[in-house]
N, C-alpha and C positions, 0 to 999 in steps of 0.2 A: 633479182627482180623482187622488189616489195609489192604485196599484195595488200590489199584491211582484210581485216577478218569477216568481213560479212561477203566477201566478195571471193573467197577462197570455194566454195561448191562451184561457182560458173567456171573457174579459171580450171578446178577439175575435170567436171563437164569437155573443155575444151580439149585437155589432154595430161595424163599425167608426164610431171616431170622426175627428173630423176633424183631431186636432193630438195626436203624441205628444211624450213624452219622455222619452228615456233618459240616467242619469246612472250612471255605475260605469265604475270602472277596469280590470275582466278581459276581456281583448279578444274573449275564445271567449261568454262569456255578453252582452254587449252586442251579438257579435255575432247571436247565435242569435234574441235579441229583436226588433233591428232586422228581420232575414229571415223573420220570423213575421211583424209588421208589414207587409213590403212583399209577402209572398202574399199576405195578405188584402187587400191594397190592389189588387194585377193579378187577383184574382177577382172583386172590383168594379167592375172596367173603369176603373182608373188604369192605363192604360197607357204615358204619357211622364213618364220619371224627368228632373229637375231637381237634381244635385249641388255644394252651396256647402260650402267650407271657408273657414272666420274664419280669416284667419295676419296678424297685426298690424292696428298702431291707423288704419290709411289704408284697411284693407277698406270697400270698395264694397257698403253694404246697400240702394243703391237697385236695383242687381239682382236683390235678391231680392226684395224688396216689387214690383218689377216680374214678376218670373215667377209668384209666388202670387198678381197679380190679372188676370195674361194669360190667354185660351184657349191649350189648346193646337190646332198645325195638325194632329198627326196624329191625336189622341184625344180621346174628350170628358175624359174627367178625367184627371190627375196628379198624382203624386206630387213635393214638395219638401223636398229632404234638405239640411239645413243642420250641418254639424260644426264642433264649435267645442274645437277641441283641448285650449284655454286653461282654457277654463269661464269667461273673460270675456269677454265681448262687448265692453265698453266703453262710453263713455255712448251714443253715436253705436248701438250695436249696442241696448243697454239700449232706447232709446227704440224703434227698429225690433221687438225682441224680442215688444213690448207690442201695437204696432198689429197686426204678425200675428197674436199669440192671440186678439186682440178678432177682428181678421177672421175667422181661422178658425172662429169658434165658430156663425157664418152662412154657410158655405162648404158644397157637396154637390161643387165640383167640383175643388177640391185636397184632399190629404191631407199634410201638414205633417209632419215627420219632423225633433226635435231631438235631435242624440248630443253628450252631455258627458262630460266626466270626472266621478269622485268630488266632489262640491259639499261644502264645510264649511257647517256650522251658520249661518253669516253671509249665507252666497251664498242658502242656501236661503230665505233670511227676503225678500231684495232684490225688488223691484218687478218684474224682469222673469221673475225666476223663479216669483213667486206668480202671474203673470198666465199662464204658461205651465201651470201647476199646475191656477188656477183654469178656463181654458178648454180645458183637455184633459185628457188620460191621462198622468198623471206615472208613471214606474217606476222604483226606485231597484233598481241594479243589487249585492247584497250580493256579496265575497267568498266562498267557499269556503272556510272554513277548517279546520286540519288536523283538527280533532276530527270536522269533518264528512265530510272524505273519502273515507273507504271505503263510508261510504250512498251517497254521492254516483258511485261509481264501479261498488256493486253495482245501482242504478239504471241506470245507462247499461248496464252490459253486458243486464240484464233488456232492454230497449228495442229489444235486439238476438236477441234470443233465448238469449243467453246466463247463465249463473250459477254459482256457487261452490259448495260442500258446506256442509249447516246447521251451527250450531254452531262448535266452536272452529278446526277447518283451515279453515272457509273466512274464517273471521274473520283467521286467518294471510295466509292468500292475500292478502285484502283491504289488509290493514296492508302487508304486501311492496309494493303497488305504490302507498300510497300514501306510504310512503317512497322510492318513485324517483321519482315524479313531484310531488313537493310543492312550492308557490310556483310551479308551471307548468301548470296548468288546459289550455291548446293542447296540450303535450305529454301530458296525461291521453288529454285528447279523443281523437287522435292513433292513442294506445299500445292505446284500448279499441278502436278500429276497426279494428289491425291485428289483434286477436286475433278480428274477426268476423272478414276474409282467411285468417285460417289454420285455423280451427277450427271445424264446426259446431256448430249451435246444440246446446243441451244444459250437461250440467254441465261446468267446468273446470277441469284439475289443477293442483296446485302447479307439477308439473311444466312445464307449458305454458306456463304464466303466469312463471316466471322464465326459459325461454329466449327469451320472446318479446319483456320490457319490458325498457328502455332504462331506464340510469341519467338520468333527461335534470333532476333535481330542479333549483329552483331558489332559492337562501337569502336571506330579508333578514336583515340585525340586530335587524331590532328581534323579528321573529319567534323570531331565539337566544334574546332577552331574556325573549319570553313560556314558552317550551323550560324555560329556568334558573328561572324561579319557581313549572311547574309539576312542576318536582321530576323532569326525565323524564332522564336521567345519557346512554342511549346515541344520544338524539335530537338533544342537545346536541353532543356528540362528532362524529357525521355532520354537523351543520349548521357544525360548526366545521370540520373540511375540507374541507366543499365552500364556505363562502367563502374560506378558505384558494383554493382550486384555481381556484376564480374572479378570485382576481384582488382581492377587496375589501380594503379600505386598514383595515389595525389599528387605527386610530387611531377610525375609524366604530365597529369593531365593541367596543372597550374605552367609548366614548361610552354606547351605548345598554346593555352591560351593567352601566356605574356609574351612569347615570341612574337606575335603578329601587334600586340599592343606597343611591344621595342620597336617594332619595324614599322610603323606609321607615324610611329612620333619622329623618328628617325628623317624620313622621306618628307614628311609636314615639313621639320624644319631646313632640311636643305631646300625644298622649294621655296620658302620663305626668303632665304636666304638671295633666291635668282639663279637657281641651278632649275634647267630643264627638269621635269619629272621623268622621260625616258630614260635619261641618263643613269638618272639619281634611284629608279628601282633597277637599272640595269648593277649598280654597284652595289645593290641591296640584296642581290640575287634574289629577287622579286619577276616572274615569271609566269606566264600558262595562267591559270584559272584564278591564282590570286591574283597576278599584275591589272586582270580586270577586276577584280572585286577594289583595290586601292585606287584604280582611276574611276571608279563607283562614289568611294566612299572620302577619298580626300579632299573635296571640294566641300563638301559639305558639315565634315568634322573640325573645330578651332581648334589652335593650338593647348589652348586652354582646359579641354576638357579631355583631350590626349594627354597633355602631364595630369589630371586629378587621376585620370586610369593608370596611366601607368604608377603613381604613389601607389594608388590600389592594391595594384598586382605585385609593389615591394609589400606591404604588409601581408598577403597574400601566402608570400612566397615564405614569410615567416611562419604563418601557423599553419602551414603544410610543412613543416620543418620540428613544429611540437614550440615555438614561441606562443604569447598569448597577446592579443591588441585588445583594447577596453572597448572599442570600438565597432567590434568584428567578431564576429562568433567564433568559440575556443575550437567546434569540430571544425576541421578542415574542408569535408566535402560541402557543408552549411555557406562556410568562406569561400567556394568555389564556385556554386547557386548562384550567391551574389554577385560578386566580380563576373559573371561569363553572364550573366543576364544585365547587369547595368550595362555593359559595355553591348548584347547585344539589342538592346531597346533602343541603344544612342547610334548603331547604327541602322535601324527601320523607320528611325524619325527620317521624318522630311523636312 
């Protein structure tokens, strides 16, 4: 039984069950899930925790099949917490994976506890994941993402007794911190609970709220990528500094901004051609959040000025390589500035 994650404390409330799982990659919300899980499980009288972690293909799963059908000596019930770093089990694991959800699903005196990473489409279809699905509480762990942010941050402060001004300063406020804190959800967590240390509950000033929160952001590429196609010029700029400052290798980040530049030129021209657009990103594995950002932005982008970007992004792609264009500035990250902000101006035009 799939749960979302915002909905997993009511479905506890109602009753616990005997076998979860959590799958998602943000270490603060997987956490938070699992520690909701394991109160309700010590107010049930699980009181002896069992921790396994899967690290390579020689793990030992007869320990764990051994501890989910032993009593325990100190308490009647417990809890057994399996992680599995990988999000493979392996076959050895797979088979194991399956006899415990079967067991569990007649169990009152273990409570089963699975934490995974992000699962792709593939994994989730697999024998051992639908047996975990089907005899228990599956929750998928989503992302936070930047659009969701600042709900997401005027929540937590509210949860504290805290809050912003209505309307547009507190909507400032808001946007302020979730540009320091973006791609780091811990460091959010973190930044809102030192502003309950220093501030009573009540409303919160700009003022406070920027001497308090830490630059602590944190940048992917492919995140620039979605920044550049949704036209946003000084989110881009900050997100290109800070992997600049971080340390990330040129060459990643001119990848994923010419990716998305191949694959529009790509989809322009089969539509052009008289092939459906649905089709034509279905074959482009164009999906989820960008299949909407392309049916955004292809009507409005010519053929024309998708081939000058994409020339672009070949010379690009050379002097993040150590080549030089007379044309283009010799530092790489300078050539990236350019390229990832013409292409994102050309798509906020109207």
């Amino acid at each position: 039984m799939q749960v979302p994650a915002p909905q997993l404390p009511a479905q506890l409330q109602r009753g616990l069950r005997s076998l979860y799982t959590l799958h998602g990659d943000d270490p603060l919300l997987q956490q938070e899930a699992a520690d909701a899980i394991r109160a309700a499980a010590r107010a049930q009288g699980h009181g002896e925790r069992s921790v396994f972690t899967v690290a390579g293909a020689h793990f030992d799963w007869s320990a764990v099949m051994a501890a989910g059908g032993s009593l325990s000596l100190f308490a009647d019930k417990q809890l057994v917490e399996i992680r599995i770093p990988s999000g493979k089990p392996g076959k050895e694991g797979s088979a194991a994976l399956q006899q415990i959800a079967a067991a569990a699903a007649g169990s009152d005196s273990t409570l089963t506890l699975v934490l995974l990473p992000r699962l792709d489409a593939a994994t989730q279809k697999s024998a051992w994941f639908g047996a975990l699905d089907a005899h228990g509480v599956t929750v998928r762990i989503d992302p936070v993402e930047r659009a969701q942010l600042p709900g997401w941050i005027a929540q937590r402060l509210q949860q504290q007794g805290q809050r912003v001004a209505a309307g547009e300063p507190g909507q400032r406020i808001l946007a302020f911190m979730a540009d320091r804190v973006e791609g780091n959800l811990l460091a959010a967590h973190q930044e809102i609970q030192k502003l309950a240390l220093l501030y009573p509950q009540g409303e919160l000033s700009f003022e406070q709220v920027e001497s308090a929160v830490l630059n602590v952001a944190r940048y992917d590429p492919f995140k620039l990528a979605e920044a550049v196609l949704d036209g946003q010029p000084a989110r881009v700029q900050r997100m290109l500094d800070g992997l600049q400052a971080e340390g990330e290798a040129a060459v990643l980040v001119h990848w994923a901004l010419a990716d998305d530049i191949r694959a529009l030129n790509r989809v322009k021209r089969a539509v052009a051609d008289g092939r459906p657009l649905p089709m034509v990103l279905r074959e482009q594995r164009v999906w989820g959040a960008k299949e909407k950002r392309f049916e955004r932005l292809l009507p409005r982008l010519s053929a024309a000025q998708l081939a000058g970007w994409l020339q672009d992004a070949h010379k690009v792609d050379g002097i993040v390589k150590g080549l030089k264009d007379a044309d283009w500035p010799a530092d790489p990250w300078q050539a990236l500035h350019r390229l990832a902000l013409a292409v994102c101006r050309g798509c906020a035009a109207r």
